[in-house]
C-alpha positions in Angstrom: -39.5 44.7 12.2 -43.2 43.6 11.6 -41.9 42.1 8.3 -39.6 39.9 10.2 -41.6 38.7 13.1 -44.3 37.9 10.8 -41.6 35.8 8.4 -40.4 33.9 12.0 -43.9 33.5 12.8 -44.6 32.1 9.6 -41.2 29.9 9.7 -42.5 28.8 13.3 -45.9 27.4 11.8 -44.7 25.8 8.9 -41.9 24.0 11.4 -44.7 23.2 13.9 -46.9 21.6 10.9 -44.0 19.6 10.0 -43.2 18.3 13.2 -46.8 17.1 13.9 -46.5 15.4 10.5 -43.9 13.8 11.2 -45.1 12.9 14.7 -48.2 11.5 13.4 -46.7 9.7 10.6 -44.4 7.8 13.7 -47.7 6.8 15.7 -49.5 5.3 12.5 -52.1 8.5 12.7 -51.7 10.0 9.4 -50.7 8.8 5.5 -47.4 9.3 4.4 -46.7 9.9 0.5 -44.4 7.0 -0.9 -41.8 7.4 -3.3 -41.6 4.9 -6.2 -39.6 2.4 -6.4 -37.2 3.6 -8.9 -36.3 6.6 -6.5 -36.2 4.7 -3.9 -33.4 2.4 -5.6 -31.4 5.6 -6.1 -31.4 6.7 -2.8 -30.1 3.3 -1.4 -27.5 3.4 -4.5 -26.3 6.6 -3.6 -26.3 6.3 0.3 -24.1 3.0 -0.6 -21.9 5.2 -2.6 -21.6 7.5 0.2 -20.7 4.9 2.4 -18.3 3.1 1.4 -16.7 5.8 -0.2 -15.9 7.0 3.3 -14.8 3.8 4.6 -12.1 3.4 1.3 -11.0 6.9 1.2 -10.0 6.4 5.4 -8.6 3.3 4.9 -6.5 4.7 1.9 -5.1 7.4 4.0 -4.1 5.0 6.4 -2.2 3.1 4.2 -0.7 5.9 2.6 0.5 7.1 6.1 -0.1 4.6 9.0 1.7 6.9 11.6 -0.4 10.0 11.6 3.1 11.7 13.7 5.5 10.9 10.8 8.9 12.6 11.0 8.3 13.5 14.2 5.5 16.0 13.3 2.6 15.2 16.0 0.2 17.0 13.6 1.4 15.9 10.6 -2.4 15.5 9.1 -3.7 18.7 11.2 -1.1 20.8 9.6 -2.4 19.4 5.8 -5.5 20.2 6.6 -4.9 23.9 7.2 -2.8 24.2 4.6 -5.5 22.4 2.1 -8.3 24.9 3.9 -5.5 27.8 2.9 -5.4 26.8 -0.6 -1.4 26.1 -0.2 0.9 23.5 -1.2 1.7 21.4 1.5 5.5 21.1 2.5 7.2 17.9 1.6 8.3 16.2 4.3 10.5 13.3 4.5 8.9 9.9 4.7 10.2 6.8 7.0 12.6 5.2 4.7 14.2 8.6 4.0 14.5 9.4 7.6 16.1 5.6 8.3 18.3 6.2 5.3 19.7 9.7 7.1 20.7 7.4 10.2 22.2 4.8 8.4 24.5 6.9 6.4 25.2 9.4 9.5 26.2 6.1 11.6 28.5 4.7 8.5 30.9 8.1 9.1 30.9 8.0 12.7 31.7 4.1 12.4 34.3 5.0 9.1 32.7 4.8 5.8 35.8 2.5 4.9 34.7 -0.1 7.6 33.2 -3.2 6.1 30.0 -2.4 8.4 30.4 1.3 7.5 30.2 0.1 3.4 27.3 -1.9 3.9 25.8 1.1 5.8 26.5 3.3 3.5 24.7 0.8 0.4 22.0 0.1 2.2 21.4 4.0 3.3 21.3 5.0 -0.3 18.4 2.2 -1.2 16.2 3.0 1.7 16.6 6.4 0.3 15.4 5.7 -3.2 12.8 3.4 -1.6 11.8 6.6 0.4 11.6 9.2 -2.5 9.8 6.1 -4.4 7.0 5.8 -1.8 7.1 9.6 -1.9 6.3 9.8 -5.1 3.3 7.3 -4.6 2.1 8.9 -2.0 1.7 12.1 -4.0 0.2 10.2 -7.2 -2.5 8.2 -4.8 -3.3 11.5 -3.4 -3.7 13.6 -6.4 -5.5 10.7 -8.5 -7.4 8.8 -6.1 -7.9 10.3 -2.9 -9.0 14.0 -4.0 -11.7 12.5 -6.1 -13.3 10.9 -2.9 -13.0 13.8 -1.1 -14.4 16.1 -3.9 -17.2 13.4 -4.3 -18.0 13.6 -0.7 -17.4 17.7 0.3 -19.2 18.7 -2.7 -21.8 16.4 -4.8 -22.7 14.9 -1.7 -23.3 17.6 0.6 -25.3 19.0 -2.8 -27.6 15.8 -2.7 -28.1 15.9 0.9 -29.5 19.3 1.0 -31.3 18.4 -2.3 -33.2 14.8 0.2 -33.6 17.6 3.1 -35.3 19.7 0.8 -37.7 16.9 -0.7 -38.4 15.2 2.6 -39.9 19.1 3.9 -41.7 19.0 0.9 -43.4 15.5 1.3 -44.0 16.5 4.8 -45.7 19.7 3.9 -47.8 17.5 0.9 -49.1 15.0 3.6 -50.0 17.9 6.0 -52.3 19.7 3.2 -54.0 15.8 1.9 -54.7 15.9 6.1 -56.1 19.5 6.3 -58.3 18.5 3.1 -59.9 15.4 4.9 -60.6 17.3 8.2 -61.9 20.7 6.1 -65.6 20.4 6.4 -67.0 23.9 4.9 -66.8 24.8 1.1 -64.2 27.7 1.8 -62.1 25.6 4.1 -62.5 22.5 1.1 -61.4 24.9 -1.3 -58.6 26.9 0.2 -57.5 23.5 1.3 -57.4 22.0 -2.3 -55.8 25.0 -3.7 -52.9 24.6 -0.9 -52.7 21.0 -1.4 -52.5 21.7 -5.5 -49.5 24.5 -4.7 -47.8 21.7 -2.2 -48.1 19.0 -5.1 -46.5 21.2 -7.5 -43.5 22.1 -5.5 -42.7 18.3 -4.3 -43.2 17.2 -7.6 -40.6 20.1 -8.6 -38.3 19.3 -5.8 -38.5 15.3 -6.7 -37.0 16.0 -10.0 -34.4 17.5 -8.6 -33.1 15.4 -6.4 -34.0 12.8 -8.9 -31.3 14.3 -11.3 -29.0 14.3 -8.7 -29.4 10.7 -7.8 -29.1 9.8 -11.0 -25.9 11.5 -11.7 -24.1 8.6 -9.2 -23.8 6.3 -12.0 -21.3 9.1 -13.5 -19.6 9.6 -10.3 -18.8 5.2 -10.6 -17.4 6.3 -13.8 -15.3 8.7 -12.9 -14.0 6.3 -9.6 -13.4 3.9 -11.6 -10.7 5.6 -13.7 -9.4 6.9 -10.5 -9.2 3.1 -9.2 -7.2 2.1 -12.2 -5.0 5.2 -12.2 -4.4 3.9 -8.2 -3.4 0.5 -9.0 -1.4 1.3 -11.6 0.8 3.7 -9.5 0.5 1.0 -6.8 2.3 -1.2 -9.2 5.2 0.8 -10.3 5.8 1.7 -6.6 6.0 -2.4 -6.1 8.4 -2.9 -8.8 10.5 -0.1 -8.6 11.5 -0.9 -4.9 11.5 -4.6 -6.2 14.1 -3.3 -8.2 16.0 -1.7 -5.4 16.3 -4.6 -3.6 17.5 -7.0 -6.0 20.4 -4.2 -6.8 21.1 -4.2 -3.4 21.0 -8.0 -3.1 23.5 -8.1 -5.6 25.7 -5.4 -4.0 25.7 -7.3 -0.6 26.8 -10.5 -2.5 29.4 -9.3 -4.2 31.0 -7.7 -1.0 31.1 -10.7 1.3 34.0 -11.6 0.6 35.5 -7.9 1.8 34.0 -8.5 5.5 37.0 -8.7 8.3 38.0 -12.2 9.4 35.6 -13.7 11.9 33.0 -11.3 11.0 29.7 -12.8 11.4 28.4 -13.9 7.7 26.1 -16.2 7.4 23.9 -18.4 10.4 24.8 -19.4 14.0 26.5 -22.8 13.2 29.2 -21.1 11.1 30.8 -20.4 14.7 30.6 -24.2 15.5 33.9 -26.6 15.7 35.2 -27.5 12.1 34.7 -30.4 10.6 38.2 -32.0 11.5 37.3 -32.5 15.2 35.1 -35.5 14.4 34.9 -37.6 11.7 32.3 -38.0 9.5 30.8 -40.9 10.9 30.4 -39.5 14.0 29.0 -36.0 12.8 26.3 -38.1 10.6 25.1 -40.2 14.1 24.9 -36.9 16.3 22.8 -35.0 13.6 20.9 -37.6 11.7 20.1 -38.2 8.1 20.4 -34.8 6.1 20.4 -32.8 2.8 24.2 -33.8 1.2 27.1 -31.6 1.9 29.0 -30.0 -0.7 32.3 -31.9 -1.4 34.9 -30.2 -0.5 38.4 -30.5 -3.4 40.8 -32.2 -0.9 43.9 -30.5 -0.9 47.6 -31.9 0.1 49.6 -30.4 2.6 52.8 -28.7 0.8 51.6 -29.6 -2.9 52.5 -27.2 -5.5 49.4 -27.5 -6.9 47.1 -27.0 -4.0 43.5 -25.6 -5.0 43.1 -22.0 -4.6 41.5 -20.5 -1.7 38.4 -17.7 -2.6 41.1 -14.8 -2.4 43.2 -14.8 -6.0 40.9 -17.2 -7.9 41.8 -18.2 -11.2 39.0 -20.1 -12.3 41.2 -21.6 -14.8 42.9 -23.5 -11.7 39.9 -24.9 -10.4 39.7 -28.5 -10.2 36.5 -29.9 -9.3 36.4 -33.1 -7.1 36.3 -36.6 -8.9 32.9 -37.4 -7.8 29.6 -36.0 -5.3 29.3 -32.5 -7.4 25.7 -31.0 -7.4 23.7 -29.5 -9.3 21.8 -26.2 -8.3 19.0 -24.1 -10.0 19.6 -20.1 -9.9 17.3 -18.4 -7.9 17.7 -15.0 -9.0 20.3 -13.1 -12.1 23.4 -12.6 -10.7 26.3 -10.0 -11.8 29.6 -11.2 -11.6 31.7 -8.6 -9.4 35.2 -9.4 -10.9 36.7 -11.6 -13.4 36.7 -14.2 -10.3 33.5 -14.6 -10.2 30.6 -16.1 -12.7 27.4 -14.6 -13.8 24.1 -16.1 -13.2 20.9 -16.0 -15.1 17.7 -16.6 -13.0 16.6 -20.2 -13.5 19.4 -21.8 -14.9 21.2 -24.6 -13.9 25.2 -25.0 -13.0 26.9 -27.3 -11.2 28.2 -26.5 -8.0 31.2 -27.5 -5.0 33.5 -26.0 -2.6 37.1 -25.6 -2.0 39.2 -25.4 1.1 39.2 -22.5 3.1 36.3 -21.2 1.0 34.0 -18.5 2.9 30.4 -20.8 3.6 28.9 -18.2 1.5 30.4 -18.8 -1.5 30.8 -21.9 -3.6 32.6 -22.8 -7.2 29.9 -22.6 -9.8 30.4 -24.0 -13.5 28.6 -23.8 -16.6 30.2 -25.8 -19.6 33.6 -24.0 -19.8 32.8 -20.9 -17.5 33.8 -21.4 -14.0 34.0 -18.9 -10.6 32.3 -17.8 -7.3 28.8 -17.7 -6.9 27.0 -16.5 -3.8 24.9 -19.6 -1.8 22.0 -17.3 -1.5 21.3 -17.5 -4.9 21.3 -20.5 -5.6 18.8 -23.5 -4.8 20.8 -26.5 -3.6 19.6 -29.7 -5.5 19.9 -34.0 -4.1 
């Protein structure tokens, strides 16, 4: 027991020296021992470090999950925490475009999976659901690569340098107390037991300045080692991109080639496909009301009764196809294009076809050739050229 009190009493002084240091060193009264400017640039380097490490690593986790209750799990990021505290593998968990995926496909078989909306339910389900496992799969890369690095940066070299600065900064204090004891000490015995503290306080701030000085020093490794992590980031960042780039286009393709399988007087394309057709005025009249515009496509005039009438869209035989004597266009092909059936004609992103419409024809759709190949193509994927 007299052990101890002495030790707290002891504790108690040296705290109460350092405080009045401190204090004095606040009000201008007493010296303070500078650090050189080499040290100094390593503690701003690393408190930078520090800093914005913080800042990228929230900022990440926000964009890796923006809705802290996904799923429906209110403490989605509570629960990961305990389980990373328990040293256990988190659960997986299904991620928004998973989740939308599950509706989609459960409201395709209520609807009746062999409804045109039902289909297109059904196709668009499944790509959401790859995009979902794909961001999945990000997610767990970014985390594993790039985010556990910042967090092992911050929970452990960090906390390891701050204690390291606490550490120095008692030291310095205690220095500057025994340099102000010297100057006061007026006897030889008080001079000397004075010196010999202030030689003892010199050695162990030296000591301690080292230290932390390795430490410091050691950020430019810790740069290194975020750097790798960065590129390993991006370059999962990018194969996330293009994969559900990927997905898309498939499912682009999918929607284009099924147009033609949606119900009569399903809606298709914009609003004025429900206006009155073009018979009910004439084209005079249509060109006053609306004004100058991009030209129309020109539509293969077909005779009432003729035996050779041009085909409609359903049954093409692109060998039948006639295109009109004059007013075709030209088009350039936005994106590659897989033809569906022998009706239809492949694109290649890029190229360029020429381009009309036939009677009857869905707006969608329009008669595409290239040399001697001939059929459907989709409007969407094409850009419409004077």
């Amino acid at each position: 027991m007299d052990f101890n009190m002495k030790k707290l009493a002891s504790d108690a002084g040296v705290f109460f020296t350092r405080a009045v240091q401190f204090t004095e060193e606040k009000l201008g009264q007493a010296e303070k021992t500078e650090l050189d400017a080499h040290f100094e640039n390593l503690l701003a380097r690393a408190d930078g470090t520090k800093n914005w490490t913080e800042k990228i690593l929230r900022q990440t986790e926000v964009l890796l999950q923006p809705n802290p209750s996904l799923s429906g799990l209110p403490g989605a990021r509570v629960e990961e925490f305990l389980y990373e505290k328990l040293d256990r593998k988190v659960p997986s968990r299904v991620t928004n475009g998973e989740l939308l995926a599950q509706y989609m496909i459960e409201a395709a078989n209520d609807f009746g999976p062999g409804t045109p909306y039902g289909k297109t339910l059904i196709k668009v389900g499944e790509t959401e659901r790859r995009l979902g496992g794909a961001e999945r799969d990000f997610i767990h890369s970014a985390s594993i690569n790039f985010l556990s690095p910042l967090r092992n940066f911050l929970e452990g070299d960090w906390r390891t340098i701050s204690k390291e600065r606490r550490i120095l900064e008692n030291r310095r204090l205690d220095l500057d107390a025994c340099k102000a004891r010297l100057k006061k000490a007026k006897a030889a015995e008080a001079k000397a037991a004075a010196e010999h503290e202030l030689r003892m306080a010199q050695t162990e701030f030296d000591r301690q300045a080292e230290v932390t000085r390795l430490l410091l020093e050691g950020i430019s490794s810790t740069h290194v080692n975020h750097l790798r992590c960065l590129h390993e980031f991006a370059e999962a960042q990018a194969t996330y991109y293009a994969q559900c780039y990927q997905y898309m286009l498939d499912l682009q393709k999918q929607l284009g080639s099924s147009r033609g399988e949606m119900l009569p007087g399903t809606f298709v394309g914009n609003v004025e496909s429900t206006s009155p057709p073009p018979t009910t005025a004439s084209p005079t009249a249509m060109a006053a009301a609306t004004g100058p515009a991009v030209p129309t496509i020109p539509v293969v005039p077909t005779v009432v009764g003729a035996p050779n009438s041009a085909p409609t869209v359903e049954g093409l035989n692109p060998g039948d196809v006639k295109p009109p004597a004059s007013g075709t266009r030209k088009a350039r092909v936005l994106y590659d294009y897989q033809a569906a059936d022998s009706g239809e004609l492949s694109l290649l992103a890029d190229e360029m076809i020429t381009v009309y419409s036939l009677p009857g024809m869905d707006p969608d759709w329009l008669i595409g050739e290239r040399g001697n190949q001939k059929g459907k193509v989709p409007v969407t994927y094409l850009e419409l050229l004077s």
